[in-house]
C-alpha positions, 0 to 999 in steps of 0.5 A: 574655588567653590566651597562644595557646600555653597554649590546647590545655591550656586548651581540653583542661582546660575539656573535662574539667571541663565533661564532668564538671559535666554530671551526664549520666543513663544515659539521655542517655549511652546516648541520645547515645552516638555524639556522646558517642563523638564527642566523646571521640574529638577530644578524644583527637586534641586531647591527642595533637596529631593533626590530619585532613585530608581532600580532599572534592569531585566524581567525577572532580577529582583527589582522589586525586592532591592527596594523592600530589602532596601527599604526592611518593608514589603512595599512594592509588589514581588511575585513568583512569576517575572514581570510584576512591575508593569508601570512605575511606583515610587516609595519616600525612603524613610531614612535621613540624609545629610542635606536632604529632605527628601530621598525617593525610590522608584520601581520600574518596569523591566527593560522586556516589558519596556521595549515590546517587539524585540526593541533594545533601546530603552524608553528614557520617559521615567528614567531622565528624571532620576538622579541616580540608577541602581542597574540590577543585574543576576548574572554575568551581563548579556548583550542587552543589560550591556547595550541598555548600559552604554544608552544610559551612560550616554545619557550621563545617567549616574549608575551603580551596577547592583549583582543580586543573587550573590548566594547562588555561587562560591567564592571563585564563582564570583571573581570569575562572574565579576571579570567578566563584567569588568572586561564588558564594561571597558568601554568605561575609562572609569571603573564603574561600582558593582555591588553584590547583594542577595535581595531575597535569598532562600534556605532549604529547611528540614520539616518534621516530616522529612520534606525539604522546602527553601524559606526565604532568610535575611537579605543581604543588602547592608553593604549597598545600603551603607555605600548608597547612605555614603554616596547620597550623605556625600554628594546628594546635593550634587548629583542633583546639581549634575542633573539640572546642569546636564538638562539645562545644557542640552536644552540650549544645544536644541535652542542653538539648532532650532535658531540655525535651523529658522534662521538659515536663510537670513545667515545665508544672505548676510554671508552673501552680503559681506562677501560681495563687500569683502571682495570689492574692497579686495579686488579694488586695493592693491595693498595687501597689508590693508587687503589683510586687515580689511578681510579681518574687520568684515570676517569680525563684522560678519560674525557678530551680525551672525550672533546676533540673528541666531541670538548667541551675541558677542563682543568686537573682541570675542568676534575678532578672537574667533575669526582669528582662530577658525583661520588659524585651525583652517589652511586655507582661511590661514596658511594659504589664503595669505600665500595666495594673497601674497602671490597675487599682489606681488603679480599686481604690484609688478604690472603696476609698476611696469605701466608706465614702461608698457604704456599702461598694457601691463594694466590689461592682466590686472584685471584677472588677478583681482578678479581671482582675489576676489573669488578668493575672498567670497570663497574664505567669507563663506567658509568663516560664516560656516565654521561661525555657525558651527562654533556657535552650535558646538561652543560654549560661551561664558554667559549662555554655556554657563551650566556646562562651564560649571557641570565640567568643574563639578566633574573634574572636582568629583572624581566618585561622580565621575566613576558613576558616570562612567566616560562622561559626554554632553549630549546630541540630538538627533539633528546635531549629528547631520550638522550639514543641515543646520549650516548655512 
């Protein structure tokens, strides 16, 4: 078991050799260079200990005056009117951490100023970044707040819900408030945190002439302040880690489809190869022991000559394993293919046989019956380099898929991370999800 104060050094070590075991062309550096940049960017942030913050949410909630409440100084800008925050500000947060150097919050724009022209999706260009999200919301969510919600938790960004404007209800007008979120939400496995505070609450004072104004009193941030100072004390380090790990995975998953993608061609005459070679041997033999084995040899060869053109090599070992559990999950490269196999042999054994009693006219039938095997053995050797591919594209490897072999250990050993990023998913790109295309 991983020590967890050992995990940043690891998870920063792993980084660098997994970047390295890539063997990127210029092609794909240039091609990815903004997630490459990316990439490189968080994980400077991980060897620094610099963590980001970023408050995120609707026009008008009280961004802006989290943060100075947060901060106990008027740092960002606040106004009567809503929408003040037109592009991003960011503030070093002069409070100290365990394990960190540095801690920075960062003012948004409000998701109506984001996404002009009536666009809900949400623009991930400042937000990708963060570490971790304080999504402010005023009131019960609307259909909005709760659709920004499900992109960024599908972009498993790690998010507290901060209620702001508590003092505006009572007691019972807060439970039934929080219900409401809470039923929202359930789409969430995790219950995810919500915070209430009151970032700039006002009281109506009386004036020695009589006249009643409000006058803004003391924010009530000390409970969001004190879980965030517990949250970043604990596992700052982490939620670094998770982000460097999660943008170095889906990274690989655009290598894995850019190379499936260039290299469909060749994928497609090396199955052509192996087919035509995997249907000779079977038509010609007439032992299906050997038939069996011999498809199994070719089926291996042909996924290792796959991993190396797409450049995801592996071993005669792992190729035979895989080979033997695509046919084990398909019916027809396992149950059937052998059921057929079967039956055709014994048809040809039976002809073969009765040759001599025949004076070798049994023989003439043969000829369809291995004609039919071999049919069968193109079919089956097209559909194992298909699925290969696939396996290649979706599977994760000990050597290159090791940032999500070790996000998914940070997140089954954290179950507080979990909570914050609500039903955690890798990510898939908008290529990934018509597969069809990449396949050979």
């Amino acid at each position: 078991m991983i020590n967890k104060r050992d995990i940043p050094r690891k998870c920063t070590l792993l980084l660098s050799q997994w970047q390295e075991n890539l063997n990127l062309t210029n092609h794909e550096k240039t091609k990815f260079g903004n997630t490459l940049n990316q990439l490189d960017f968080q994980t400077k942030k991980l060897e620094n200990k610099e963590l980001q913050i970023s408050v995120h949410g609707r026009v008008g909630v009280g961004k802006s005056s989290l943060l100075n409440a947060l901060i106990g100084k008027q740092i960002f800008q606040t106004d009567i009117l809503n929408g003040n925050t037109k592009v991003t500000k960011s503030y070093k947060w002069d409070k100290r951490f365990k394990s960190l150097n540095k801690v920075e919050l960062i003012d948004s724009p409000g998701i109506d100023e984001v996404n002009k022209g009536n666009k809900e999706e949400i623009n991930f260009n400042y937000l990708f970044d963060t570490d971790l999200i304080l999504f402010v919301i005023d009131s019960d969510i609307n259909r909005i707040e709760l659709n920004s919600i499900k992109e960024l938790l599908s972009h498993n960004k790690p998010i507290i819900i901060v209620l702001n404007r508590c003092d505006q209800w009572n007691a019972k007008e807060t439970r039934l408030i929080l219900s409401s979120i809470h039923r929202k939400l359930s789409f969430c496995k995790q219950k995810i945190k919500i915070s209430l505070v009151s970032s700039s609450p006002r009281e109506a004072k009386i004036k020695p002439d009589g006249t009643v104004r409000s006058e803004q009193i003391t924010p009530k941030v000390d409970i969001l302040k004190n879980d965030l100072k517990d949250i970043i004390d604990k596992n700052g380090e982490l939620l670094l880690c998770i982000n460097s790990l999660r943008i170095a995975d889906h990274f690989y998953k655009l290598i894995k489809e850019s190379r499936l993608l260039r290299k469909k061609e060749e994928a497609q005459n090396l199955i052509g190869k192996y087919a035509t070679l995997k249907a000779s041997g079977v038509a010609i033999n007439p032992f299906l022991m050997i038939d069996l084995f011999t498809g199994l040899a070719f089926d291996s060869a042909l996924v290792i000559q796959l991993s190396k053109l797409y450049g995801l090599e592996v071993s005669g070992p792992s190729a035979r394993q895989l080979v033997k559990k695509l046919s084990f999950q398909n019916s027809l490269l396992g149950g059937a293919q052998i059921g057929i196999q079967i039956t055709l042999n014994i048809f040809k054994q039976i002809l073969i046989l009765a040759a001599p009693m025949t004076g070798g006219l049994s023989l003439a039938p043969t000829a369809p019956i291995a004609i039919a095997q071999a049919a069968l053995a193109i079919h089956s050797t097209k559909l194992i380099g298909r699925l290969a591919a696939y396996k290649f594209l979706n599977g994760t490897n000990k050597k290159n898929g090791r940032p999500r072999l070790m996000l998914n250990y940070l997140l089954k050993k954290n179950s507080d991370l979990r909570i914050m990023l609500g039903d955690f998913k890798f990510l898939t790109s908008s290529t990934a999800k018509n597969k069809n295309y990449l396949l050979p």
